[in-house]
C-alpha positions in Angstrom: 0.0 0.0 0.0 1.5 3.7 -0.8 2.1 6.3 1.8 0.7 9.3 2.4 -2.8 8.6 2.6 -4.4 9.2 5.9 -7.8 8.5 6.3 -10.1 11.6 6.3 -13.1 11.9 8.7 -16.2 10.2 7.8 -18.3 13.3 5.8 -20.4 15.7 8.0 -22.4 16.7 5.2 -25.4 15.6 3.3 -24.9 12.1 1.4 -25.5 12.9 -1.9 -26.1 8.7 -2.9 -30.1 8.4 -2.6 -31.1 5.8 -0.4 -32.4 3.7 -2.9 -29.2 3.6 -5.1 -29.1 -0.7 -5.3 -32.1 -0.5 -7.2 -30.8 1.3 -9.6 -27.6 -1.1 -10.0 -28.0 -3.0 -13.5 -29.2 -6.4 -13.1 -26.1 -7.9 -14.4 -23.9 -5.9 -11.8 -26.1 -6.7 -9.2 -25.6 -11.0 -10.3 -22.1 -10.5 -10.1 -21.6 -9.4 -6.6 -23.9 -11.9 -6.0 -22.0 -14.7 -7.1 -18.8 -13.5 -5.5 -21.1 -13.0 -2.0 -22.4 -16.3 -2.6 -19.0 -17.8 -2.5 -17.6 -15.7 0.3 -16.2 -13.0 -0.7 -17.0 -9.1 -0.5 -18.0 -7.2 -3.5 -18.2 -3.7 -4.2 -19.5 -1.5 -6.8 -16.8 1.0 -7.3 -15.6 4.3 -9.6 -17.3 6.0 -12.1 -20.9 4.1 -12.0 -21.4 4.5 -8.3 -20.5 8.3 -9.0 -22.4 9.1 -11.7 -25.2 7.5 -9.8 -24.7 9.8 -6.9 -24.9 12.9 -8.8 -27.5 11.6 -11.0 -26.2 11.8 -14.5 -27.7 9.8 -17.7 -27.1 6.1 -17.2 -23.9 5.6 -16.2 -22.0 2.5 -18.5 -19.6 1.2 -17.1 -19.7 -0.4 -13.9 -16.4 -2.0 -12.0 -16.8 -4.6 -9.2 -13.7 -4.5 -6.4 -13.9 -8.0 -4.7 -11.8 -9.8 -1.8 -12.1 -12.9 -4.4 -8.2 -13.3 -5.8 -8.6 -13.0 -9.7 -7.8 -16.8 -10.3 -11.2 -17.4 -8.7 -12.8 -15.1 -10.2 -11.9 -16.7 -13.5 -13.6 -20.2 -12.0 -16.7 -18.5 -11.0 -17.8 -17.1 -14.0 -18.5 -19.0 -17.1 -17.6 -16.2 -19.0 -14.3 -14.3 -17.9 -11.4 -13.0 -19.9 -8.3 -12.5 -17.9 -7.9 -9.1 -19.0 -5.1 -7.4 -16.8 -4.5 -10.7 -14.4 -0.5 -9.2 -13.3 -2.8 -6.8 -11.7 -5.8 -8.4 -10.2 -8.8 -7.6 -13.6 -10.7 -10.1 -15.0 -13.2 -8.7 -17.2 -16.7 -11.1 -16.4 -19.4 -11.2 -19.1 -23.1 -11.7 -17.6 -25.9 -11.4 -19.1 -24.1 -10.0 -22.2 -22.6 -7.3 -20.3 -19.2 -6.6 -19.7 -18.3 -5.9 -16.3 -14.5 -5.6 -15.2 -13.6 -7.7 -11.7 -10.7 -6.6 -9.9 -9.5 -8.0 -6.9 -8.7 -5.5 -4.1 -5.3 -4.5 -4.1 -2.9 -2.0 -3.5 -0.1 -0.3 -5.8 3.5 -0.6 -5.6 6.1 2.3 -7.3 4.8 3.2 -11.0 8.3 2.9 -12.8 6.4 4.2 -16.0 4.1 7.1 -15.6 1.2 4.8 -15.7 1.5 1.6 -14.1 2.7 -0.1 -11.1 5.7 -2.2 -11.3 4.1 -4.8 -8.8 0.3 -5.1 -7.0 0.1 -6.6 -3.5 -3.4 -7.9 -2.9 -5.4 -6.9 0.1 -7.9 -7.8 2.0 -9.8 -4.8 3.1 -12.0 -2.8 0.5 -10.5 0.3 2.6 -7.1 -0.5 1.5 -7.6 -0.3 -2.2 -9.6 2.7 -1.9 -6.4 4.5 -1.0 -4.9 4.1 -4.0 -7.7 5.7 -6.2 -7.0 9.0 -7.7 -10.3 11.3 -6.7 -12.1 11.2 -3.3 -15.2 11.5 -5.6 -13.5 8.0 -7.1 -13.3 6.4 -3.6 -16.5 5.1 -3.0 -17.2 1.2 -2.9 -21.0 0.4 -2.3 -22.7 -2.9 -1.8 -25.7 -3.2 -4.0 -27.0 -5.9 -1.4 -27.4 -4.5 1.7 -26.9 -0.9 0.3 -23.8 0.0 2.6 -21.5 2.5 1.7 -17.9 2.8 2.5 -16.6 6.3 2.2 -13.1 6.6 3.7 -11.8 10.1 2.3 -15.4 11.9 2.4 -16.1 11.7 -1.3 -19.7 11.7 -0.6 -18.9 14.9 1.2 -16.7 16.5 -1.6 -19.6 15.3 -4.2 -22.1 17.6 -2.2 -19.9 20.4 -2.7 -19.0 19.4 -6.0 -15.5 19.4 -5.5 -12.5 17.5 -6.7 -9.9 16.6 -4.7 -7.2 14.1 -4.7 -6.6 10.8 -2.3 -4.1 11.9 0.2 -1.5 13.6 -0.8 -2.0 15.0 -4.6 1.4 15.2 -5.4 1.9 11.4 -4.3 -0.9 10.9 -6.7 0.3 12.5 -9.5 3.5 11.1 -9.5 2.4 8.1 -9.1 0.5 8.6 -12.9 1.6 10.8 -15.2 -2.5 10.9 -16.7 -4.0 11.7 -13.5 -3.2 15.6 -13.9 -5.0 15.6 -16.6 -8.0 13.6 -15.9 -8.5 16.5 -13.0 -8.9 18.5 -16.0 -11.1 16.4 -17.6 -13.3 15.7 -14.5 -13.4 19.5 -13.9 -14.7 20.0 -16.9 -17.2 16.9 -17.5 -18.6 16.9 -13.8 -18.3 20.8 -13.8 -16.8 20.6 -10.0 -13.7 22.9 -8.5 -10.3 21.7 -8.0 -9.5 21.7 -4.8 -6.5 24.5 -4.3 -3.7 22.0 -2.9 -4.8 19.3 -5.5 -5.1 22.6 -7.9 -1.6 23.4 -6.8 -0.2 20.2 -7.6 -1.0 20.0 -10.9 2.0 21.4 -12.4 4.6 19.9 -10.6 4.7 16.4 -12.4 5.3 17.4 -16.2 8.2 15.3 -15.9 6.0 11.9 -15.4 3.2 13.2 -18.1 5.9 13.1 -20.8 5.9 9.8 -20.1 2.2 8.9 -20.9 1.9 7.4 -24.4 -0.3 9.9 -27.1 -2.9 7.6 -27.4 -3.7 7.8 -23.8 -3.4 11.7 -23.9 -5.2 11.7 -26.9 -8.2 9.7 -25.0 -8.6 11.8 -22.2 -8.8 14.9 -24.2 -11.5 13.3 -26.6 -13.4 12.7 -23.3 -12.7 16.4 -21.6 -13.9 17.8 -25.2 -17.2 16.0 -24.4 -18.1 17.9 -21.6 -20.4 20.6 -21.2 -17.9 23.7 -21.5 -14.7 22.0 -22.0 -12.8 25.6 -21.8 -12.9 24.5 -17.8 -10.4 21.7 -18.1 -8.7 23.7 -21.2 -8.0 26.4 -19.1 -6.5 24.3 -16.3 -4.8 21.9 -18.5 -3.1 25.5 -19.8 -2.3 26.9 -16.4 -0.9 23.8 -15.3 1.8 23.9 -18.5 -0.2 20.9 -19.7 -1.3 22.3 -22.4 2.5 23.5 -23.8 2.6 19.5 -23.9 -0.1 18.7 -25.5 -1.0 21.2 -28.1 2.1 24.0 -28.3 0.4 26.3 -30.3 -3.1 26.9 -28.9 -0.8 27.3 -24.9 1.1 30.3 -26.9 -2.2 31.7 -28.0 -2.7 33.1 -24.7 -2.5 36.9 -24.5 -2.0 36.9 -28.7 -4.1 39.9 -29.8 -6.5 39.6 -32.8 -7.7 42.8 -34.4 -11.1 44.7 -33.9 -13.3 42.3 -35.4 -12.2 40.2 -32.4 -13.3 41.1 -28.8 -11.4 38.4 -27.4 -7.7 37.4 -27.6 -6.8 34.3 -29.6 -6.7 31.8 -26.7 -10.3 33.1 -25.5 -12.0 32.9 -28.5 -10.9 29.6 -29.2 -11.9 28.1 -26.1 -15.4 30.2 -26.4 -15.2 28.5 -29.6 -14.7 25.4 -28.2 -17.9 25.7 -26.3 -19.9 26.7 -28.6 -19.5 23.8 -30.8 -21.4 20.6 -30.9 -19.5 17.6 -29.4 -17.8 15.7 -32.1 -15.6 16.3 -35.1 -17.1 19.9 -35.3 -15.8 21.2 -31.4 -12.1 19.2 -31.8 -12.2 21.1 -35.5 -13.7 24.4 -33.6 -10.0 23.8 -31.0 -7.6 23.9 -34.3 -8.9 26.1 -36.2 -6.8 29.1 -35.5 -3.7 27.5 -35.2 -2.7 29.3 -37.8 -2.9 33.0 -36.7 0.6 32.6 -35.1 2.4 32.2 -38.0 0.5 34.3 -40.4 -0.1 37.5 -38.2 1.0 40.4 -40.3 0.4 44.3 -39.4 -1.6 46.3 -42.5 -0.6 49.9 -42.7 -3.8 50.4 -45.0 -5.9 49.0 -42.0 -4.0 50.3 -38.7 -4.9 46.3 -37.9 -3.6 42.8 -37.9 -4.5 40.9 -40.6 -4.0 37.0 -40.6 -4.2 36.0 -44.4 -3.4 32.4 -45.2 -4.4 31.7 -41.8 -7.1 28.6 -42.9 -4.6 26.4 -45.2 -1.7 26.9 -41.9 -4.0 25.8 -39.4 -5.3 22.9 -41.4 -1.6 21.9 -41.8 -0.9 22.8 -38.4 -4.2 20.3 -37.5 -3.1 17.9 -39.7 0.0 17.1 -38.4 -0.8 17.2 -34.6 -3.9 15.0 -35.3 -1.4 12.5 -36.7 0.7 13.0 -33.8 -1.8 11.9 -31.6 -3.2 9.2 -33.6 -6.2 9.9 -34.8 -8.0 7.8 -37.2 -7.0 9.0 -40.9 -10.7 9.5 -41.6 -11.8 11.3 -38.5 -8.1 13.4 -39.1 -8.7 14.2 -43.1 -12.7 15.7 -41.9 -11.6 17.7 -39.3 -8.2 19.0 -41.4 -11.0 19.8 -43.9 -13.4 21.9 -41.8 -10.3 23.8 -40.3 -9.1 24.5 -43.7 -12.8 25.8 -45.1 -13.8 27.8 -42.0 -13.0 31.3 -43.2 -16.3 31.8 -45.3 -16.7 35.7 -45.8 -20.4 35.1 -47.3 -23.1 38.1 -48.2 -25.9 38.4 -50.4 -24.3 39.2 -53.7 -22.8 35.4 -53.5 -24.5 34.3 -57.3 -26.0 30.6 -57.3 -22.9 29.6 -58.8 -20.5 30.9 -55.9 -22.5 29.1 -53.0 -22.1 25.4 -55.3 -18.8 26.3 -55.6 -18.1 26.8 -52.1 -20.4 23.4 -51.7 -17.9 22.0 -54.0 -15.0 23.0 -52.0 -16.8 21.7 -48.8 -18.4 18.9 -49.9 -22.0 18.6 -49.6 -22.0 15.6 -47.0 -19.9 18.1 -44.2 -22.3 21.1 -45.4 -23.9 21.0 -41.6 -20.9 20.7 -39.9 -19.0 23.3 -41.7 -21.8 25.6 -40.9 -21.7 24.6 -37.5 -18.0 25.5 -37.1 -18.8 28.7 -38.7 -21.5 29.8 -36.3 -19.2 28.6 -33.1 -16.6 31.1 -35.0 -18.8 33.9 -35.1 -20.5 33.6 -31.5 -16.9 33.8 -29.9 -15.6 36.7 -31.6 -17.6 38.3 -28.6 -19.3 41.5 -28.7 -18.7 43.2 -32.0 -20.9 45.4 -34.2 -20.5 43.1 -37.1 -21.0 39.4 -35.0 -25.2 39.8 -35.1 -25.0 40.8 -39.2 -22.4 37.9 -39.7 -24.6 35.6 -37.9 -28.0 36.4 -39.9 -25.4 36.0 -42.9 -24.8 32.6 -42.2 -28.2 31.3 -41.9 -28.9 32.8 -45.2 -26.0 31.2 -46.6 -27.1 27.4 -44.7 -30.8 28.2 -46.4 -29.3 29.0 -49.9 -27.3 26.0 -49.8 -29.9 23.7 -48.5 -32.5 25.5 -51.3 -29.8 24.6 -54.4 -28.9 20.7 -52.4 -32.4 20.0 -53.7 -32.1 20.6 -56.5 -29.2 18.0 -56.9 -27.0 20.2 -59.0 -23.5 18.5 -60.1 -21.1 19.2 -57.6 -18.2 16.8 -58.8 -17.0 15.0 -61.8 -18.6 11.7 -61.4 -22.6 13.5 -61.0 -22.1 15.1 -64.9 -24.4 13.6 -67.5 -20.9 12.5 -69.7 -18.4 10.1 -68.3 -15.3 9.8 -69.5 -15.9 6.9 -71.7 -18.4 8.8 -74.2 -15.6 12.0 -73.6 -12.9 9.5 -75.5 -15.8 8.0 -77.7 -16.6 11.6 -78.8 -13.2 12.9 -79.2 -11.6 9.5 -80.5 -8.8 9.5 -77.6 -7.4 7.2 -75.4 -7.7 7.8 -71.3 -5.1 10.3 -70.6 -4.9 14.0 -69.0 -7.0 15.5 -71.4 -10.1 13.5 -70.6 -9.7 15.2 -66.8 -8.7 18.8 -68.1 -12.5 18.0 -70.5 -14.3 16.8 -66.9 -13.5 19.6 -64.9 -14.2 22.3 -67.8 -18.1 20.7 -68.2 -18.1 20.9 -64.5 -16.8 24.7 -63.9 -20.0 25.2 -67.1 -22.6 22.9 -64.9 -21.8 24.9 -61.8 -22.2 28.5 -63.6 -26.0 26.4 -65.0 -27.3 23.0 -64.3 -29.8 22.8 -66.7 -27.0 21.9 -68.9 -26.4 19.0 -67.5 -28.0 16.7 -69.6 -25.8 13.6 -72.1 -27.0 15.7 -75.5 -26.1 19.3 -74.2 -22.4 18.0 -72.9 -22.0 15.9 -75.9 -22.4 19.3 -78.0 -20.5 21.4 -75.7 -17.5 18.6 -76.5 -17.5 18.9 -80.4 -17.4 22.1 -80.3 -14.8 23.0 -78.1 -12.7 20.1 -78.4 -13.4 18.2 -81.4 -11.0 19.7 -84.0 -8.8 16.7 -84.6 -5.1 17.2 -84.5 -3.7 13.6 -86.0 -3.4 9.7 -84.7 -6.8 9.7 -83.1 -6.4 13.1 -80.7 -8.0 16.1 -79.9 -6.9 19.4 -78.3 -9.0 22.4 -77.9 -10.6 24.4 -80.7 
């Protein structure tokens, strides 16, 4: 068992866990404790599920059991049990097709990594491996079958007040784990509670053991923190603990970088107001890279007495691009967002012709037409109080009905929608596939875009003996 973890008194405030809280255990959680009671052992419902329950978020979904029962028994009791992390006491059971993870109560020898401890010493009391959690909000085992809770560091207390504080001492916790700094940040930020100011404190005195935390598991954590409600809450203390220098370089040095004066807010602010006001998803991690590029590209106009940041989209994107692939994101979830970044600066008013707005819905792509629009809008609510923000905003939504208006009318927004493929273009012109066949595609598209009703077989077909039909020898064709 670590050090430094006294015992706090038992809480003197209200208990937060309604009374009836085992009834609201899933049946499968509840048959696996029984099982392990039944053959004379303790089981606890511990972590996240028992927390989530207490404060009374949606359905909680994952539920761990802590048990006295060693994990090699565990794997005879259940018919169904996949020694997950056995070196360090988890079998994962499934009943009643659920998966629930079993870990045998234990407590936590040095963490030569960062992340995991070298060796685990099992224990016998629940108490004992309570002390080794990270959160007091974390340290609460409860027994669905007599409904007894066991609350050694006042968790229940601290989830009253809704506040998060570590187990102990938080710098022996966060040395201990390199991630735990930053799943404060998360926690903040997804349970909307207050760090606690010594746990607070502590935060930035372990960068050394976060460098060693892989990306994936960084990258994890901040998928889930960009989840929450207002994730700028764990951004901000991820920033002020020198976390954020770590994780994303440029958006920490964005802090106290002026904009101009169509920008009430400086470049760190608006994107976390960004942040926030972006739907969870692809749209709100697009919505945290999208200005990435204003560092680079800031440039003083003499003309304006302003900043101006052109070339800012296409250096953020690249800027996105690479740190996405950095962190290991999936290439398809990495290419959307490195889209959106690079098409958020749209500059739209009412002289836009048809043929503009489907070829800026060319340049998007129809299928991310709602989430471009969505990172626009987040863009424009956090520029903050500006003249221009309420006009830019009406804008928009005229630009999302104008585009939406011309969508159903299924114009040809790419090669393969025109009436001609490029097996009647070489049939017509007597060619072979080649370069020319693409430069003839994109030409009928640009004429499509400028009027759709021409795209019909006959009409290209015309269009393509006259333009390009002049034979020049051997069975080509260049332009007339």
């Amino acid at each position: 068992m670590a050090e430094n973890r006294p015992p706090a008194p038992s809480p003197s405030g209200t208990a937060v866990v309604p009374p009836d809280w085992p009834r609201r255990v899933p049946a499968a959680v509840l048959a696996t404790c029984r099982r392990l009671r039944d053959d004379g052992h303790a089981a606890y419902v511990v972590g996240g599920g028992l927390r989530d329950l207490a404060l009374a978020r949606p359905g909680p979904a994952d539920w761990d059991v802590a048990t006295a029962a060693p994990p090699q028994r565990v794997l005879e009791l259940f018919r169904r049990a996949i020694p997950t992390g056995l070196p360090h006491g988890t079998v994962t059971v499934v009943v009643e097709g659920r998966p629930i993870e079993v870990t045998t109560f234990r407590g936590d020898g040095a963490y030569a990594d960062g992340r995991h401890p070298v060796a685990v010493t099992f224990v016998e009391r629940v108490e004992d491996d309570l002390a080794r959690r990270d959160f007091t909000v974390n340290a609460i085992a409860g027994d669905p079958l007599t409904g007894e809770l066991i609350d050694p560091f006042g968790g229940r207390e601290d989830l009253g007040a809704r506040i998060l504080r570590a187990v102990g001492d938080p710098d022996a916790r966060f040395a201990e784990d390199g991630l735990r700094p930053m799943r404060a940040a998360r926690f903040a930020a997804v349970l909307e509670f207050d760090v606690e100011p010594a746990t607070r404190a502590a935060l930035a005195r372990h960068l050394d053991v976060f460098r060693r935390v892989s990306r994936e598991r960084v990258r994890d954590e901040l998928v889930k923190l960009l989840a929450a409600p207002r994730p700028s809450v764990g951004l901000r203390l991820l920033a002020e603990s020198g976390l954020l220098a770590e994780i994303l370089p440029e958006l920490a040095r964005a802090a106290g970088f002026a904009q101009n004066r169509w920008h009430e807010f400086d470049l760190f602010e608006h994107t976390l107001r960004a942040v926030d006001a972006a739907p969870v998803g692809p749209v709100r991690l697009a919505a945290m890279l999208h200005d990435l590029g204003k560092l680079d590209t800031a440039a003083w106009s003499e003309d304006k007495g302003d900043r101006t940041f052109h070339g800012h989209e296409p250096r953020s994107a690249e800027l996105a691009g690479a740190w996405l692939r950095a962190s290991r994101f999936p290439s398809r979830d990495s290419e959307h967002v490195v889209a959106l970044v690079a098409h958020h600066g749209v500059y739209y008013d009412d002289e836009w012709t048809d043929a503009a707005v489907r070829r800026w819905l060319r340049r998007i792509g129809p299928e991310n037409l709602a989430d471009q629009l969505a990172l626009l809008e987040a863009d424009l609510v956090a520029k903050g109080d500006r003249p221009d923000v309420p006009g830019a905003c009406a804008a928009a939504g005229r630009l999302a009905a104008r585009a939406a208006a011309l969508l159903a009318a299924r114009p040809a927004l790419d090669e393969n929608a025109l009436a001609l493929d490029g097996t009647a273009i070489m049939r017509l012109l007597g060619i072979g596939p080649g370069p020319r066949v693409g430069e003839v595609k994109r030409a009928l598209l640009e004429l499509v875009t400028d009027d759709p009703s021409r795209n019909t077989a006959g009409e290209l077909e015309r269009v393509v003996r006259e333009r390009w039909g002049r034979p020049t020898g051997e069975g080509t064709a260049e332009p007339a």
